[in-house]
N, C-alpha and C positions, 0 to 999 in steps of 0.2 A: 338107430335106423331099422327098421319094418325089413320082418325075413323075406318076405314076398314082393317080386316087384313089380309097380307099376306099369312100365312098360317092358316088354322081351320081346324081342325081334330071336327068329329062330331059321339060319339056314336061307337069306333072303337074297333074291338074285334078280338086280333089274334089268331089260332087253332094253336096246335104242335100236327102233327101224331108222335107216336113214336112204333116202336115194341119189347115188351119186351122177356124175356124166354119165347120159346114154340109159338114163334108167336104170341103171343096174341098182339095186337093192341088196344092203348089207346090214349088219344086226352088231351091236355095238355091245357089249357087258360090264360097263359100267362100276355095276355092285354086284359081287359075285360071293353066295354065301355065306353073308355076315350075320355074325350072331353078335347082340348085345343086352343087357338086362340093365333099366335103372327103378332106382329104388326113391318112393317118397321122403324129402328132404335130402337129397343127392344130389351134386350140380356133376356130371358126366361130361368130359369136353372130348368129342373127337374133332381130334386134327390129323392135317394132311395137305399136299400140296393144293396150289389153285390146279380143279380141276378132275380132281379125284373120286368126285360126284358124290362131296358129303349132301349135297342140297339137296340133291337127287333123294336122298336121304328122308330129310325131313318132309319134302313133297311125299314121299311115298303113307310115311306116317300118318299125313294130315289127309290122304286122297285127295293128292292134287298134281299127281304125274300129267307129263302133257301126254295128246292122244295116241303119239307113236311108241309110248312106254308100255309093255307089258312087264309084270312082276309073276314071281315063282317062292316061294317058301311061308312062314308063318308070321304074326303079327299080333299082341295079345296087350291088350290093357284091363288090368285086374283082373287076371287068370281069363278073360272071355278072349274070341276072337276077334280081329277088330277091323268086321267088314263093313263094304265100302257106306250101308245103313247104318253104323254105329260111327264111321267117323263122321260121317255129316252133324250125326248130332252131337259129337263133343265134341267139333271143329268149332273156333271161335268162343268154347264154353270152359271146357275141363280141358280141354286142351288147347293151349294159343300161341299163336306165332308170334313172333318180333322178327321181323322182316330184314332182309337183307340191306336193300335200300331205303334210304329216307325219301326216294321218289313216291314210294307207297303208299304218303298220305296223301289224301283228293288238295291239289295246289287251290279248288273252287270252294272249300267248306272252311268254318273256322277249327280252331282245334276243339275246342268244347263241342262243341257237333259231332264232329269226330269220337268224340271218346263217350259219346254216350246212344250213338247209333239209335237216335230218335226216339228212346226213352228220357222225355222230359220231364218226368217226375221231379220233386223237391228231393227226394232221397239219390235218384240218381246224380243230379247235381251237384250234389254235397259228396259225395262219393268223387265225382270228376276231379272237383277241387282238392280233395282229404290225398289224391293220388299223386295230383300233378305237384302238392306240396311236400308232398314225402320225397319228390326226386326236385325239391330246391325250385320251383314253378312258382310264381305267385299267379293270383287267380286273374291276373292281366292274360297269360297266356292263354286263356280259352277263349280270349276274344280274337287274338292273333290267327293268321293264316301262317302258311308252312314258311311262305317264304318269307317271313319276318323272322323266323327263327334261325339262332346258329345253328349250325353242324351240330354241337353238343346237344342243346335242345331237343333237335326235332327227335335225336338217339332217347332224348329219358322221355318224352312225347309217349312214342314209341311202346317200353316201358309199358309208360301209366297204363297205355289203351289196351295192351296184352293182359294187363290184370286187371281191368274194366268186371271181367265176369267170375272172378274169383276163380282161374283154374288150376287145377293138380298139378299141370303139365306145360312148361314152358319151353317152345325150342326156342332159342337164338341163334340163327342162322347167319353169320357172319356182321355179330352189331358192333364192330368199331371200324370199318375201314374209314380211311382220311380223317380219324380220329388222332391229335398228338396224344403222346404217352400218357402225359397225366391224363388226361380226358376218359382214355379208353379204360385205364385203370381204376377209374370211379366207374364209368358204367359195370363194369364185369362185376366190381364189387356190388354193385344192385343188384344185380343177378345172383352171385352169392348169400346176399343177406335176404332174399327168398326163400332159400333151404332152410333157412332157421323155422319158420313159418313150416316147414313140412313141403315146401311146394319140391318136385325135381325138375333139374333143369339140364334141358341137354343144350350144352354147348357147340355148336360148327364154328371150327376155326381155324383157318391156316398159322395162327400167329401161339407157337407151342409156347413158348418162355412166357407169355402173359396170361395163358391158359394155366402154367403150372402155378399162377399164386393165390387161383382163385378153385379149381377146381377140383372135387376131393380124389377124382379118379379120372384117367387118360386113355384112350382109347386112340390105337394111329390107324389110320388109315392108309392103304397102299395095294396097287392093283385089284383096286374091287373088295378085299378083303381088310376086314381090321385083322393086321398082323401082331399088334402083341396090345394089351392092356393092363394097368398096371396102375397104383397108386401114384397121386402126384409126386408122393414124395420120392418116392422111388429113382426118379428123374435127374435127383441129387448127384446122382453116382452115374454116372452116363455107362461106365463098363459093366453096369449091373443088369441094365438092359439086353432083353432077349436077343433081338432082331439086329442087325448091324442099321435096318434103314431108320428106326428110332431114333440110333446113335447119331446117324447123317443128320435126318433133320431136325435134333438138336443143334448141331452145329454150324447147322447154314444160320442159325440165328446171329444178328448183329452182336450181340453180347459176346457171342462164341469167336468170331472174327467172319461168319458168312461166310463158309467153308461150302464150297457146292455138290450135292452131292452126283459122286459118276453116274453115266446110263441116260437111257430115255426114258421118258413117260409114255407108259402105254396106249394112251387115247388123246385125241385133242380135248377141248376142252367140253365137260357134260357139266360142270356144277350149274 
């Protein structure tokens, strides 16, 4: 793994203006001075409850807060800074999303249209197909639209199209919900077997136990801040963990008996 890393978020703190009854106008903090580093060929999963504003997250990364979001701290992709002129240009490039929802693909285009954004070359083509075959696709699906696809599908769809441009930088932003087990555990492992390739991939995910078997390092999230980060494995041993709320949402997992943990959640919901 490469001493220097790809992406470093430094001290990053996002605002939410919100206006309640009566106009009154109030400011939400959401993400409150978080620091994280991922390194080329590293899959990074933060988790954390729904709601904790990992997404918040990866919108901030890609400049794509909505307009009532102001940010405060640093942002660095390969030692440079990474303003709002440098994410455009390696939005959708070196750096790509895989979207939350499978609503994200156009329900009016086929997939093959889709995943080649109007480069119809013979090379892009073959590319489309070389992709959609890698995640088990035969080259029917690019004639298909969304809604002829399963759930599982539209998720390695998905996938393909984020790596359409060959980038460094994958987020995935919560890609298994209403996914069954097995299902979900193949896509993650997609994800995973990108770092092999050198690619990092940061993981958003509520879902910790499925993140621990794919991800090489964990990062929780809580109150705005990532409170403790730590090797997958490390997870092994739940009393080894820093933080007691680690401990908790380890064991709200199903596996564990979904033990809940005490308290409120600070904010409604921002992801």
């Amino acid at each position: 793994m490469s001493q220097a890393p790809l992406l470093q978020i430094k001290q990053l703190s996002i605002q939410i203006s919100q206006y309640s009854r009566g106009l009154q106008r109030r400011s939400l903090s959401p993400i409150r001075e978080l620091s994280l580093s991922l390194y080329p060929g590293e899959m990074l999963a933060l988790a954390g409850a729904s709601g904790s504003g990992k997404s918040l997250l990866a919108a901030a990364v890609l400049g794509l807060l909505p307009y009532n979001a102001s940010l405060s701290g640093a942002m660095y992709y390969e030692g440079a800074a990474l303003s709002s002129k440098r994410q455009r240009q390696l939005r959708g490039k070196e750096i790509s999303l895989v979207p939350q929802s499978v609503a994200s693909l156009d329900p009016l285009m086929k997939v093959g249209r889709q995943m080649r954004q109007g480069d119809e070359s013979p090379k892009n083509k073959e590319r489309c197909l070389q992709l959609l075959s890698r995640y088990g696709l035969g080259p029917e699906v690019a004639e298909l639209y969304p809604f002829q696809l399963s759930g599982g599908m539209a998720r390695r769809v998905l996938i393909a199209m984020a790596l359409m441009q060959r980038p460094r930088l994958v987020i995935a932003d919560e890609p298994t919900p209403g996914l069954d087990q097995p299902t979900a555990r193949r896509v993650l492992q997609h994800f995973r077997e990108l770092t092999e390739e050198g690619i990092a991939v940061l993981l958003i995910t509520h879902d910790l136990p499925l993140a621990l078997e794919v991800a090489h390092r964990v990062s929780i999230l809580y109150d705005g801040r990532n409170i403790e980060e730590a090797p997958a494995a490390a997870f092994s041993r739940p009393e080894q963990l820093r933080h007691p709320y680690s401990r908790a949402l380890l064991a709200a997992s199903p596996a564990r008996g979904m033990q809940s943990p005490e308290g409120e959640w600070p904010y409604g919901e921002v992801d």
